[in-house]
C-alpha positions as CSV (number, residue, x, y, z in Angstrom):
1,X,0.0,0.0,0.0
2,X,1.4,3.5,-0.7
3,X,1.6,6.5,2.0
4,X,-1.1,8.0,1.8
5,X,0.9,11.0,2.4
6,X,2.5,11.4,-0.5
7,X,-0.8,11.5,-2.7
8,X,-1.8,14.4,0.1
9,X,1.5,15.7,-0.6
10,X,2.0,15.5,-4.8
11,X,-0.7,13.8,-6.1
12,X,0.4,14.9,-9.8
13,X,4.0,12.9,-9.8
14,X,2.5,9.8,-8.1
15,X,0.2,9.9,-10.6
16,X,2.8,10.2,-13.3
17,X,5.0,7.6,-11.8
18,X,1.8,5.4,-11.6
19,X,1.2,5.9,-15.3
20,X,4.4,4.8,-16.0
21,X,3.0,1.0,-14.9
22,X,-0.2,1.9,-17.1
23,X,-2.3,2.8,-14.3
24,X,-4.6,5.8,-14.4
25,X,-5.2,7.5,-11.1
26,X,-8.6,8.8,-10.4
27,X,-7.1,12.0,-8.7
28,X,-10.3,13.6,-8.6
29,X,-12.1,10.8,-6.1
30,X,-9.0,11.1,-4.0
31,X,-9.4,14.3,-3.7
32,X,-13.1,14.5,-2.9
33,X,-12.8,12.0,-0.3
34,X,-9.6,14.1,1.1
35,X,-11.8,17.1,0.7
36,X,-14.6,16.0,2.8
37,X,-12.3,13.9,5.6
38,X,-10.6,17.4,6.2
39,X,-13.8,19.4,6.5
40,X,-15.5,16.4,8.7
41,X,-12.4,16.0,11.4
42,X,-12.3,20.2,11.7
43,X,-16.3,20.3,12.1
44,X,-15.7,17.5,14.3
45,X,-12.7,19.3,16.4
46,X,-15.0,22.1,16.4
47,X,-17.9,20.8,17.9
48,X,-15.6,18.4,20.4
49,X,-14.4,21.9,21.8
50,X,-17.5,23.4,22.3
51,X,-19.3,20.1,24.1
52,X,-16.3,20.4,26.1
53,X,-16.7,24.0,27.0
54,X,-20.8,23.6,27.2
55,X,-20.5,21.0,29.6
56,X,-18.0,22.7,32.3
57,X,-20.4,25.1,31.9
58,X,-23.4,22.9,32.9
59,X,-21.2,21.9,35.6
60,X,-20.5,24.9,37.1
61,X,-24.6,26.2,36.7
62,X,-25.4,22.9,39.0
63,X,-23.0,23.8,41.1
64,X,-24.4,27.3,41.7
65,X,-28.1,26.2,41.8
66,X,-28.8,27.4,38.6
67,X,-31.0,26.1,35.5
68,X,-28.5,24.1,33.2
69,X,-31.5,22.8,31.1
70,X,-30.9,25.2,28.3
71,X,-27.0,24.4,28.0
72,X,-27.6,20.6,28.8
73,X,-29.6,20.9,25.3
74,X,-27.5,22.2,23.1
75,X,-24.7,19.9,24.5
76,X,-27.5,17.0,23.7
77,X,-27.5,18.7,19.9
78,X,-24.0,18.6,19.7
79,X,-23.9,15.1,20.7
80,X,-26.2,14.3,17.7
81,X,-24.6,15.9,15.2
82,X,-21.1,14.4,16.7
83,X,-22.3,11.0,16.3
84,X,-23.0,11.4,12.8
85,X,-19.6,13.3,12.2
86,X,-17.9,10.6,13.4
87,X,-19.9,7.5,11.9
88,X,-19.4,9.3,8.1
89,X,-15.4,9.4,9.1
90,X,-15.5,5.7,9.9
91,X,-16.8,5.3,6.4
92,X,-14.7,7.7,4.7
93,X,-11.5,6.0,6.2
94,X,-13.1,2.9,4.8
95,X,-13.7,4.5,1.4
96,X,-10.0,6.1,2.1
97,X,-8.3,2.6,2.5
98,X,-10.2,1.1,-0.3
99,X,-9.4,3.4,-2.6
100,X,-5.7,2.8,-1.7
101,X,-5.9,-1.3,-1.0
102,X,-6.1,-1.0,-5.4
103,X,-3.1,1.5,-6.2
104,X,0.1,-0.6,-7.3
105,X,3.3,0.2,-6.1
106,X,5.8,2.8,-7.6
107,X,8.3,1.8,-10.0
108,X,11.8,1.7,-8.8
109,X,14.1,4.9,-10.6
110,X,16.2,2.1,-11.7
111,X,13.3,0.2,-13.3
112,X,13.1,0.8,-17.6
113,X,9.9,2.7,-18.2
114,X,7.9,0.0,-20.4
115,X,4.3,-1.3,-22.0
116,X,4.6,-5.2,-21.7
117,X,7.5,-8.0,-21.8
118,X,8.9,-6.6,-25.0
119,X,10.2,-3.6,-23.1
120,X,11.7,-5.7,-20.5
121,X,15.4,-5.6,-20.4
122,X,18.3,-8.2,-20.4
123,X,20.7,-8.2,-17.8
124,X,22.9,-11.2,-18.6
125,X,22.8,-14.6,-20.0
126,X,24.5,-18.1,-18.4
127,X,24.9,-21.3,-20.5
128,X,24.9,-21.9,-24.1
129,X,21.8,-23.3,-25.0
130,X,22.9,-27.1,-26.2
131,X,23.0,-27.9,-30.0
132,X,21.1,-31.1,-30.7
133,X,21.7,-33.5,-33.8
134,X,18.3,-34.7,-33.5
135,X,14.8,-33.5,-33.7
136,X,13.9,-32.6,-30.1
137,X,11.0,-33.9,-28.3
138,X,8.8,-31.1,-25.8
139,X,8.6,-32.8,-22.3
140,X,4.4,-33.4,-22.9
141,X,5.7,-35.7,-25.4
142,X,9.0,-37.3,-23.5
143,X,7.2,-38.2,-20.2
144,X,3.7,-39.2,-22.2
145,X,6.6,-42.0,-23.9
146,X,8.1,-42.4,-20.4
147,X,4.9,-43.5,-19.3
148,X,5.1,-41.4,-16.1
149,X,3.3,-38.1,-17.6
150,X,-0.2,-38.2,-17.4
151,X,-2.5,-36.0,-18.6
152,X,-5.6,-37.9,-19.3
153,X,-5.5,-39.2,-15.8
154,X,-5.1,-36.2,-14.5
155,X,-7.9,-34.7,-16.1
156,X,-10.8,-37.2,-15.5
157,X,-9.5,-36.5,-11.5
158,X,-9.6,-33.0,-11.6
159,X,-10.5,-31.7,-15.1
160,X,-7.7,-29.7,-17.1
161,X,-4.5,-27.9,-16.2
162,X,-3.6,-30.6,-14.0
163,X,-0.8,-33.8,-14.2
164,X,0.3,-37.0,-12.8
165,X,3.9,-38.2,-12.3
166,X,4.4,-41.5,-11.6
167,X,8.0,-43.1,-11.1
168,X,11.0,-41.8,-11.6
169,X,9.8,-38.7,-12.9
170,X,8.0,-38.0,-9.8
171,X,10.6,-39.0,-7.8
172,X,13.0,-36.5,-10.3
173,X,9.8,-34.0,-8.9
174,X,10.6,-34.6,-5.2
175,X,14.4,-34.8,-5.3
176,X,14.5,-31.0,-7.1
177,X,12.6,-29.8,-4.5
178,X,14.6,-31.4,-1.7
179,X,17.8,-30.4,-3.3
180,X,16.6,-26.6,-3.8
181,X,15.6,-26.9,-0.1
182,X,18.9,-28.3,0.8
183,X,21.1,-25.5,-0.9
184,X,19.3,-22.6,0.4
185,X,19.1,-23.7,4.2
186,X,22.7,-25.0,4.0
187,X,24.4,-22.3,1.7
188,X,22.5,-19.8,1.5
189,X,21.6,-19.2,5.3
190,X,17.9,-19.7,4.9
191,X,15.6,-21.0,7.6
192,X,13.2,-23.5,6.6
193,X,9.4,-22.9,7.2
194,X,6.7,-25.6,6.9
195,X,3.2,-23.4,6.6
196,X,-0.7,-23.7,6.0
197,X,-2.1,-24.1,2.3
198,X,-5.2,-22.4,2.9
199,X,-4.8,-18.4,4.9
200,X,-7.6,-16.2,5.1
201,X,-8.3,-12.7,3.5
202,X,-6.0,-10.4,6.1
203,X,-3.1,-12.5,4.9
204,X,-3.9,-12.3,1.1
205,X,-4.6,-8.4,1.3
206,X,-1.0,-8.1,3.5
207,X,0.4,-9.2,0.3
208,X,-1.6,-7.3,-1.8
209,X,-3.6,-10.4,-3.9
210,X,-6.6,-9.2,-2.1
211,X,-8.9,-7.2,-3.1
212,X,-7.8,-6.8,-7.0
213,X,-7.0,-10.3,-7.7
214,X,-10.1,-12.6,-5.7
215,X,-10.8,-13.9,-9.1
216,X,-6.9,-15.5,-9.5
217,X,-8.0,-17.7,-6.6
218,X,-9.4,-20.7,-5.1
219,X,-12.1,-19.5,-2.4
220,X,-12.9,-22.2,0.3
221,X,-16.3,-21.2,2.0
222,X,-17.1,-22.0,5.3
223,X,-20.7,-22.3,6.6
224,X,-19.1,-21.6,10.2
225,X,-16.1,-18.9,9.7
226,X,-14.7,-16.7,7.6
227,X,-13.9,-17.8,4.0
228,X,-10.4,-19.2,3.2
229,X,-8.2,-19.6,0.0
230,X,-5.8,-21.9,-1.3
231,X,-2.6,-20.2,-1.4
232,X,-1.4,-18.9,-4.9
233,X,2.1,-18.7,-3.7
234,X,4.0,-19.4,-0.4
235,X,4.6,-15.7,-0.1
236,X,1.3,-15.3,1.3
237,X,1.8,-17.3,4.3
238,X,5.4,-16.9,4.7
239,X,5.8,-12.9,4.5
240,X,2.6,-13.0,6.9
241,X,4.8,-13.8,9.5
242,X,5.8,-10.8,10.5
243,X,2.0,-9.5,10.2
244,X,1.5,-7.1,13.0
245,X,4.7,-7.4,14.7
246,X,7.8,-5.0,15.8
247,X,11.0,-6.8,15.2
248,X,14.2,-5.9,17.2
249,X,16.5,-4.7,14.7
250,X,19.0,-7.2,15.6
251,X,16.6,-9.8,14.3
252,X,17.0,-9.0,10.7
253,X,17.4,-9.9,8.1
254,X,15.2,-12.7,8.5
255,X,15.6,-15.2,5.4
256,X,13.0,-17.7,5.1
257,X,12.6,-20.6,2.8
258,X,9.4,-22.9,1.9
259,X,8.1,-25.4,0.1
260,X,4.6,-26.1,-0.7
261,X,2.1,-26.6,-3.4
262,X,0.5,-23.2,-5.4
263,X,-2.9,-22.9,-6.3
264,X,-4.0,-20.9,-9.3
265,X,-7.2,-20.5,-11.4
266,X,-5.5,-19.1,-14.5
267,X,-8.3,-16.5,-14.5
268,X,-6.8,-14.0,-16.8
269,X,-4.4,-16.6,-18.9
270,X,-6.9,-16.8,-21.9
271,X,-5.9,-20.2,-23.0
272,X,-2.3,-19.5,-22.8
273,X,0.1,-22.9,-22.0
274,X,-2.9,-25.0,-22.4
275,X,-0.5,-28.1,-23.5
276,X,2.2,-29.7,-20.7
277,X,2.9,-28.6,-16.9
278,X,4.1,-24.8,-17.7
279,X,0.9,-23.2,-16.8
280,X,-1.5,-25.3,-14.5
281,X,-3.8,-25.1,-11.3
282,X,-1.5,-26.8,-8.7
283,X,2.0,-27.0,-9.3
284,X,5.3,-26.4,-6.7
285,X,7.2,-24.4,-5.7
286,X,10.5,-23.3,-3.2
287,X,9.4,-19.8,-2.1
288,X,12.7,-17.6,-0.6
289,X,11.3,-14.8,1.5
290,X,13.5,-11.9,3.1
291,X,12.3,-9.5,5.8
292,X,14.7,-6.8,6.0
293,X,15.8,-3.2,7.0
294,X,15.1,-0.3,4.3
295,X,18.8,0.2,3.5
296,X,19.4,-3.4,3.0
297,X,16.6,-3.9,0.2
298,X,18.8,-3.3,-2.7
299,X,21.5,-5.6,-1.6
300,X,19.2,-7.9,-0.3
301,X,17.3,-8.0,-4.1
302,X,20.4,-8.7,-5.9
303,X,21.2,-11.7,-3.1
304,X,18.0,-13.7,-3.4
305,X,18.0,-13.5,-7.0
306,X,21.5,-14.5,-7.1
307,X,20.8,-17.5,-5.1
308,X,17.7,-18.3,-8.1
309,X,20.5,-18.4,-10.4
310,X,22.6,-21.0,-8.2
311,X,20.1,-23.7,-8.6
312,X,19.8,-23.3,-12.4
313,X,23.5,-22.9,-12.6
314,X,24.2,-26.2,-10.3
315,X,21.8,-28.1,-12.6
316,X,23.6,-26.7,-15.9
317,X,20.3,-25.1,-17.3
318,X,21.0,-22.3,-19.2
319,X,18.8,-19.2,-18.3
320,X,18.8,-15.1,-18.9
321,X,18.0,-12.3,-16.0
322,X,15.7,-9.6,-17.2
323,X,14.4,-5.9,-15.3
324,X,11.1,-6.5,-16.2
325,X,9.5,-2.9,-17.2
326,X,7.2,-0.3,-15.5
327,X,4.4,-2.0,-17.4
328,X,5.3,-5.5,-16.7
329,X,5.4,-5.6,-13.3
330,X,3.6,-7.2,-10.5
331,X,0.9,-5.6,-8.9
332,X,2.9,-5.1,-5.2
333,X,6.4,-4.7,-6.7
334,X,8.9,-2.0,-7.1
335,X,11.4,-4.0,-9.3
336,X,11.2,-7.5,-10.8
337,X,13.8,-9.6,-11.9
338,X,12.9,-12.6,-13.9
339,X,14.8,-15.8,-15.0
340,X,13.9,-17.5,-18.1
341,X,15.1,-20.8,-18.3
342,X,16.0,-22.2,-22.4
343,X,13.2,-24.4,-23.5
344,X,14.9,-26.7,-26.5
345,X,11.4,-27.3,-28.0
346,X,9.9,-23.9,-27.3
347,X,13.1,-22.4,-28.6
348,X,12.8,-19.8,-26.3
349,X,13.6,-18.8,-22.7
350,X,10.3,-18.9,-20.2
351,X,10.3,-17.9,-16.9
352,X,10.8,-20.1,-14.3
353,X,11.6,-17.6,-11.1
354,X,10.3,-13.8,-10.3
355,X,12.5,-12.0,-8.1
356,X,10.9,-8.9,-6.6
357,X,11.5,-6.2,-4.4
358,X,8.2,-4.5,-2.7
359,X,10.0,-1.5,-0.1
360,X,7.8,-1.1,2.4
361,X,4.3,-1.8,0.3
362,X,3.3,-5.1,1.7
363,X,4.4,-4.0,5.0
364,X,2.8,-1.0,5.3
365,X,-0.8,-3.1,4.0
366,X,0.8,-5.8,7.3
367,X,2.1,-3.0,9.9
368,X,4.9,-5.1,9.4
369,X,7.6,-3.3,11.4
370,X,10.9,-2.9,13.1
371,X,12.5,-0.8,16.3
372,X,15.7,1.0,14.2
373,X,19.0,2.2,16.0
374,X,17.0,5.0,16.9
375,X,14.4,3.2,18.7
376,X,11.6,4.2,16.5
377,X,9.6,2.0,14.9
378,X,10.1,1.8,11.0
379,X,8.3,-0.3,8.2
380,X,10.3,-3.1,7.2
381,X,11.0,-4.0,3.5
382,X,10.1,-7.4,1.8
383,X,11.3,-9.4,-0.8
384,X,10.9,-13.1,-2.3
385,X,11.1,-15.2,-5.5
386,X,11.3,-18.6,-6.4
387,X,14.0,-20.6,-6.0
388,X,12.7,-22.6,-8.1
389,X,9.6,-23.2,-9.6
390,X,9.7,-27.0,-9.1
391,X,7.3,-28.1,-12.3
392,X,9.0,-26.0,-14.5
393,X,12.4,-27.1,-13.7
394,X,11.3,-30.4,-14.1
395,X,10.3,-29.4,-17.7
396,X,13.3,-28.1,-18.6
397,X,15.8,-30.9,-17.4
398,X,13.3,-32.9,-19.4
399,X,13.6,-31.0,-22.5
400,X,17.5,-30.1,-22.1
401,X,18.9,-33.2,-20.8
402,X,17.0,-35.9,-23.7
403,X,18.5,-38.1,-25.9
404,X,17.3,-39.6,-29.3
405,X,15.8,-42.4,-27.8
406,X,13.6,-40.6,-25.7
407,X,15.8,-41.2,-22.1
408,X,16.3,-38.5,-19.7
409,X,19.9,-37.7,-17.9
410,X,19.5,-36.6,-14.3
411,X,21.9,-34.0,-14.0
412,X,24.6,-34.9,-11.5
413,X,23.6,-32.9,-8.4
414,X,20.5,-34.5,-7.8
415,X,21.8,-37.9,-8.7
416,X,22.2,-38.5,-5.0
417,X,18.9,-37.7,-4.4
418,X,17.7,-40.4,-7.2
419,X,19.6,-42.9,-5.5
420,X,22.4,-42.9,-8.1
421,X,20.6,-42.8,-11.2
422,X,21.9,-41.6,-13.9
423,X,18.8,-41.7,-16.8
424,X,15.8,-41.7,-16.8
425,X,14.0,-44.5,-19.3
426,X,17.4,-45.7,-20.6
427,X,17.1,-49.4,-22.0
């Protein structure tokens, strides 16, 4: 959520900056709502000043024996109309935080100013993509001849955008996850957090999904409670951690790392991906999260994306960095890195990790905060990405690693994990 301050303060170059994501900014509510809120709180101030005054004065009328009907009325009036007052500034606080719950964050400076992907920028590339002597297989079409990619299966259990591994591929599944889990706890300094699939609507507005993006997600009602929802990523429950809380500043940064299923219903995707496991309903993912001080955000981007690019480096995937642009971005973020991982049979890179920086945004929607050296409290900053998207990585070894006869190598750091083997389907 932005400071509210600065649209009180410069409304025209937030709006500007907002424009820059494509994002028009209805200055002209704002500013009615702003408009009436001031005039309400002084009327208000006002008429708290006189009941104050009115009533010492009843006070002191009793206490001489005389008639303190007359004042005792219009304090009763002013009663009335304060009641009122104040109900109308509960709503217009309400109205006040609505209107800001749906603003998206500002750009970083250092972010390119953009419409969509093709104004998103490349950073650098690692790996050459390989150069096959054979017509290459997509991985729909690889684990389908496996035997241990099923689609069909899948659907008559759940309907589309959903698989089934069976085997070795779905051992190949668990062993990436385990080995992402492994290298970020043990040499990256992560902690490991085991959290809940399903969090309610507090948690999904902290991190800004709620209320613009209900339709992206899988509602669970209740007949006794409050509606829940499937998480979409584990960012949700993992950055809602610090929901509400002062951390000692000695405590960060705090560097947390989960694994869990992701729920999506592909709302706005139009048919995109519909073949293979690149874009489906429920799929994995190792979620890094980092809580940290202001001044430490930067750094703190450029570290968790760098640890992104160790996994795909230590499984020999070849991959690109890109700034995503203005127009690009995620709804919460202030600047988005994505990796795109080279797909053989796509012939192009796709992503497989977005790693963003949000300043204080999500913790200013969480009251997420921190005592600094100055013993004040301060909004902390928050970051996260994946590290990696399991599915998708599975796809890519897949697709990278075949050979003519349709076998798979395992790449050799998660050969330990797969018990020693070395290929998958080999005869």
């Amino acid at each position: 959520m932005l400071d509210i301050q600065h649209l009180r303060s410069d409304i025209d170059a937030l709006a500007e900056r907002l424009a820059t994501r494509g994002f028009v900014l209805d200055k002209t509510a704002f500013q009615n709502l702003e408009s009436e809120r001031k005039t309400l709180q002084t009327r208000t101030q006002d008429l708290q000043a006189s009941r104050n005054s009115l009533s010492k004065q009843v006070g002191m009328l009793k206490a001489r024996g005389e008639d303190a009907a007359p004042v005792m009325a219009q304090v009763a009036a002013l009663k009335s109309e304060l009641e009122a007052n104040e109900l109308r500034l509960g709503e217009l606080l309400q109205e006040l935080d609505a209107f800001l719950a749906v603003l998206p964050n500002l750009p970083d400076e250092s972010v390119p100013i953009g419409k969509s992907e093709a104004d998103n920028v490349e950073v650098r590339s690692w790996g050459a993509p390989r150069a096959f002597d054979f017509a290459v297989k997509d991985h729909v079409d690889l684990g389908e001849a496996l035997g241990e990619l099923d689609f069909a299966t899948a659907a008559k259990i759940a309907g589309t955008r959903f698989s089934l591994l069976r085997g070795q591929l779905a051992r190949l599944h668990r062993a990436l996850a385990q080995f992402m889990l492994d290298t970020h706890t043990v040499e990256h300094g992560y902690t490991e957090v085991y959290a809940p699939y399903l969090v309610n609507a507090a948690s999904l507005h902290g991190t800004g999904q709620l209320p613009k993006f209900e339709e992206d997600l899988f509602k669970i009602m209740r007949a006794d409670a409050e509606p829940l929802y499937l998480i979409p990523t584990a960012e949700v429950p993992v950055t809602n951690i610090v929901r509400g809380e002062i951390l000692a500043a000695d405590a960060l940064p705090l560097k947390l790392v989960c694994h869990t299923p992701c729920f999506r219903s592909e709302a706005g995707s139009y048919g995109r991906d519909t073949r293979g496991m690149i874009r489906q309903h429920q799929f994995d993912k190792v979620e890094l999260v980092q809580i940290v001080a202001p001044e430490a955000s930067l750094a703190a981007h450029e570290e968790l994306t760098g640890h992104a690019e160790t996994i795909l480096e230590m499984l020999e995937l070849p991959y690109r960095r890109v700034t995503l642009c203005s127009g690009d971005m995620g709804f919460s973020a202030t600047k988005t890195y994505d990796l795109e991982v080279w797909l053989p049979a796509q012939n192009a890179y796709r992503e497989i990790s977005s790693c963003s920086n949000f300043g204080a945004f999500q913790a200013r929607r969480m009251q997420a905060r921190y005592r600094n050296e100055r013993n004040r409290t301060e909004l902390v900053h928050t970051l996260n990405g994946s590290g990696l998207a399991v599915g998708r990585t599975l796809v890519a070894i897949m697709e990278n690693f075949q050979h003519p006869d349709g076998s798979v190598s395992v790449p050799v750091v998660l050969r330990p994990y797969m018990g020693g083997l070395e290929r998958i389907g080999a005869s």
